[in-house]
Residue frames as qw, qx, qy, qz and C-alpha x, y, z in Angstrom:
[[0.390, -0.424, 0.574, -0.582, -71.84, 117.26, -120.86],
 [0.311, 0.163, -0.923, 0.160, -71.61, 113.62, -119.69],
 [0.497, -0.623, -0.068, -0.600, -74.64, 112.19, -117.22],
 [0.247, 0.217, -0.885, 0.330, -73.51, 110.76, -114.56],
 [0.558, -0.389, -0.713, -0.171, -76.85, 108.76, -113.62],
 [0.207, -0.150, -0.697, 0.670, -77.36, 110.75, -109.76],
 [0.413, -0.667, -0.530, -0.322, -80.85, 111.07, -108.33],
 [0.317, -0.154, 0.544, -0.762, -81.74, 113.72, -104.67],
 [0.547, -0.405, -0.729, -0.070, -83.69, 111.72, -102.73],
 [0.352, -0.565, 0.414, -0.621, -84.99, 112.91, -99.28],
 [0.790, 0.009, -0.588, 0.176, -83.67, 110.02, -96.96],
 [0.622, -0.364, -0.494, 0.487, -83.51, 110.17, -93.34],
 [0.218, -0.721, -0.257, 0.606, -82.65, 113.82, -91.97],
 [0.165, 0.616, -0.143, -0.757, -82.10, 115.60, -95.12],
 [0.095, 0.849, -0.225, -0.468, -81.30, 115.96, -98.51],
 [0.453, -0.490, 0.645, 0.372, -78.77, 113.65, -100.35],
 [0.504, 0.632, -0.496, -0.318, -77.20, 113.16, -103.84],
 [0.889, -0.095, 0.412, -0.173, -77.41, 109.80, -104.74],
 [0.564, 0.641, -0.418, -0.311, -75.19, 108.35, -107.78],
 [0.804, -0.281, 0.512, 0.110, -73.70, 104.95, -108.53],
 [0.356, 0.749, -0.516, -0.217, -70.97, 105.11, -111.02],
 [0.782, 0.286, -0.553, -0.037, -69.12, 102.22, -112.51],
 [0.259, 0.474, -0.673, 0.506, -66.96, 101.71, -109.56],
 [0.517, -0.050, 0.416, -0.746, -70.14, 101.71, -107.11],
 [0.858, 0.255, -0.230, -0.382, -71.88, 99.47, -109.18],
 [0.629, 0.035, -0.743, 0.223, -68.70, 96.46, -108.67],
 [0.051, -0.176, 0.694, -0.696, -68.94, 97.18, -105.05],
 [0.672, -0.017, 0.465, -0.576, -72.65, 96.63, -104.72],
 [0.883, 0.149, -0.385, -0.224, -72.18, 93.35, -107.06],
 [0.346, 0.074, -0.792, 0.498, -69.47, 91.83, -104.48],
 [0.399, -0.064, 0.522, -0.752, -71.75, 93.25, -101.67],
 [0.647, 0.212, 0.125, -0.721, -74.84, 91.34, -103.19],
 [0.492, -0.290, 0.785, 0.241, -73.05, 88.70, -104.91],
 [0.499, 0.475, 0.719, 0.092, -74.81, 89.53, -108.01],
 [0.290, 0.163, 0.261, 0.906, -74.89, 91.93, -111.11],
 [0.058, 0.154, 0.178, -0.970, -76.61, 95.06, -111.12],
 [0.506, -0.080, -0.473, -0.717, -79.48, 94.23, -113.26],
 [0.458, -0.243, -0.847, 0.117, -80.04, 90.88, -111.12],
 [0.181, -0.220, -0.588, 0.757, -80.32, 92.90, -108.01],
 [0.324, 0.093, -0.071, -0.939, -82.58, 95.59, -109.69],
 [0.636, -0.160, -0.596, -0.463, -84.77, 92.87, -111.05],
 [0.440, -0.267, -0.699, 0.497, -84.82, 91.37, -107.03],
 [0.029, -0.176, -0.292, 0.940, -85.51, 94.89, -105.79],
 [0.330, 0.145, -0.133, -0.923, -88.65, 94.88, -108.23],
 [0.614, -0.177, -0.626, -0.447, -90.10, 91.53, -108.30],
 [0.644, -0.511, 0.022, -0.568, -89.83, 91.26, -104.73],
 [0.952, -0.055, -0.214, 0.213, -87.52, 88.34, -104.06],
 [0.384, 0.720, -0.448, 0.366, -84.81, 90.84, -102.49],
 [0.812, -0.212, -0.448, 0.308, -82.76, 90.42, -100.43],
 [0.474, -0.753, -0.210, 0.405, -81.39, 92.42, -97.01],
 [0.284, -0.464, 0.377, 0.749, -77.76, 93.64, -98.55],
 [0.271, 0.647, 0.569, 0.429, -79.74, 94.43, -102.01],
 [0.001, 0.899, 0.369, 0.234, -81.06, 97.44, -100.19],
 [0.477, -0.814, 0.129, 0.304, -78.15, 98.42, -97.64],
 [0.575, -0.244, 0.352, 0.697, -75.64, 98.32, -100.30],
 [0.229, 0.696, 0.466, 0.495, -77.49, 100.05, -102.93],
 [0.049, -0.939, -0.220, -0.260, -78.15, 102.96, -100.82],
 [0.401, -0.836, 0.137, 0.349, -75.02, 103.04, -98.80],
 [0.608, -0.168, 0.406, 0.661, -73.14, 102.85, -101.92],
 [0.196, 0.712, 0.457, 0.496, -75.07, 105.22, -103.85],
 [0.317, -0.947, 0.017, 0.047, -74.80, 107.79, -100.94],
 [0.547, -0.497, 0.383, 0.555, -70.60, 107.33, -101.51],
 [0.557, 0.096, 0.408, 0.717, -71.07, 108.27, -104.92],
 [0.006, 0.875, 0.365, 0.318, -73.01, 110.86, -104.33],
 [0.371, 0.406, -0.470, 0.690, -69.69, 112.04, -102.30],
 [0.638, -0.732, 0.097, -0.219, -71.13, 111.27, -98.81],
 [0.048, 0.577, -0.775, 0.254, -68.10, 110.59, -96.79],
 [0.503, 0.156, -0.827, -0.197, -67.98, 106.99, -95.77],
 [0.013, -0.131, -0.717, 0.685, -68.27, 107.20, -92.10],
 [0.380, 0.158, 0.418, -0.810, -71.41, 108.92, -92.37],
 [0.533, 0.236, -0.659, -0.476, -72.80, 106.93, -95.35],
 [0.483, -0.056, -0.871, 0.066, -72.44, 104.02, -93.07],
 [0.114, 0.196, 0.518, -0.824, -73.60, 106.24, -89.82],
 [0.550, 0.118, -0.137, -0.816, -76.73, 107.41, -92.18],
 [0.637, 0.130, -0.690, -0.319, -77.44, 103.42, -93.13],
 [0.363, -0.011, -0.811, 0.459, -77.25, 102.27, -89.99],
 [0.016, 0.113, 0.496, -0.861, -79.76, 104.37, -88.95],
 [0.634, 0.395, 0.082, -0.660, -82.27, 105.05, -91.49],
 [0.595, 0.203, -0.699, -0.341, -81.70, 101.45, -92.91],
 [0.073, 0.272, -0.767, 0.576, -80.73, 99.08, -90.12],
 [0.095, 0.194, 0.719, -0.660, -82.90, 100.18, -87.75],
 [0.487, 0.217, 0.244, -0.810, -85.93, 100.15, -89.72],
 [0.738, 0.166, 0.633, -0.161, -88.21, 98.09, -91.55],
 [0.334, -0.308, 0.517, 0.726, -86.60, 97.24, -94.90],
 [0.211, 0.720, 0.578, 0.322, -90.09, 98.21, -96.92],
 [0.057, -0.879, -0.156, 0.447, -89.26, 101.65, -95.82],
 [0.163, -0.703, 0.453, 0.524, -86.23, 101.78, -97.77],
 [0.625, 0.342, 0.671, 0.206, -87.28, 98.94, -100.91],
 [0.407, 0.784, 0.447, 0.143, -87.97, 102.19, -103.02],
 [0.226, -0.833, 0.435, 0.255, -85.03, 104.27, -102.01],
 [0.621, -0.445, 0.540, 0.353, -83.07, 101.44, -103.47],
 [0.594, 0.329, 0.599, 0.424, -84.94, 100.90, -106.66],
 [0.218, 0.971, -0.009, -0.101, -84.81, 105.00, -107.54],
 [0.241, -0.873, 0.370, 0.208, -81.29, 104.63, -107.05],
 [0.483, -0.121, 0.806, 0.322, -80.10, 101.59, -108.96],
 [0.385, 0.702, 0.597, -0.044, -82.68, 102.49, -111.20],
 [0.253, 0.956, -0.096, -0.116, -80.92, 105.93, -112.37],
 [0.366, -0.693, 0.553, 0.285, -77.33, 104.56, -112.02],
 [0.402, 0.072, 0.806, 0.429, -78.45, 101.62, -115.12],
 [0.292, 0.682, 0.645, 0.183, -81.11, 103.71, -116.93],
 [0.069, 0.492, 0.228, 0.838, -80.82, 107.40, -116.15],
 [0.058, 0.330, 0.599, -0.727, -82.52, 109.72, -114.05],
 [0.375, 0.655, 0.655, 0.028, -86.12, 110.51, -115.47],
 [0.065, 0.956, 0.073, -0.278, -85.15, 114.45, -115.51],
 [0.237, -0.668, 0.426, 0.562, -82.23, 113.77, -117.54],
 [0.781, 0.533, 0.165, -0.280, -83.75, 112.78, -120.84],
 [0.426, -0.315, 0.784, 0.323, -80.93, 110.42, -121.93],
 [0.522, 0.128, 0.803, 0.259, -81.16, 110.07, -125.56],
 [0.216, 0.851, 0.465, -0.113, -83.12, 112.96, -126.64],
 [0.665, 0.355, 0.130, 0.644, -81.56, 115.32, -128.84],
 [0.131, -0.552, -0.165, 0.807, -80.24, 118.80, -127.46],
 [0.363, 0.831, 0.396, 0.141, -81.90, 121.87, -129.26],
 [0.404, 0.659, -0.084, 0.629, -79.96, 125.05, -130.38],
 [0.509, -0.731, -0.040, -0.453, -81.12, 126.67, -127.20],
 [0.971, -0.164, -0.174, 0.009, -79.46, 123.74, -125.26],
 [0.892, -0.106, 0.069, 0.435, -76.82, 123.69, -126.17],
 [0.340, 0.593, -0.250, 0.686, -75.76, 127.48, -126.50],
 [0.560, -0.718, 0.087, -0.403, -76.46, 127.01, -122.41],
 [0.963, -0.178, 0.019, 0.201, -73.92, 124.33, -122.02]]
């Protein structure tokens, strides 16, 4: 089994599966005009920047298979319209698992017997 770097996150009214996948990842470097790592390193030293955070999370919510409309409906609301320190940590969890991993998915660690007669 394959990870595919997606993080739940409670965000705005519920729930949501976050994931940025290779494809996500060129979309928020056009959006941002910069590579993933740049942006992440922005998102963490404090020098971001507006679309840093609104593309991270509304593209991470489309690979987490929100439908677009509401992706953009959900961002608009709980991004938008609030102050963008609410949402500074939403972005780095999410760009954060999509180049590193999610913390619960020990990436690198070797399955045991056990493990892997569950897979």
């Amino acid at each position: 089994m394959s990870r595919d770097a997606s993080i739940e996150l409670n965000f705005g009214d519920g729930t949501y599966t976050f994931r940025l996948g290779w494809g996500e990842l060129a979309k928020v470097q056009e959006a941002c005009d910069s590579g993933p790592y740049v942006v992440l390193q922005r998102l963490y030293d404090n020098s971001w920047r507006l679309n840093d955070i609104r593309e991270v999370i509304r593209w991470g919510l489309i690979g987490g298979e929100t439908k677009p409309g509401e992706a953009l409906k959900l961002v608009r609301d709980y991004v938008e319209e609030r102050p963008p320190l609410e949402n500074v940590l939403f972005a780095q969890a999410i760009l954060s698992a999509a180049l590193q991993g999610a913390p619960e998915e020990d990436v690198g660690k070797p399955k045991q017997q056990s493990d892997l007669a569950n897979a």
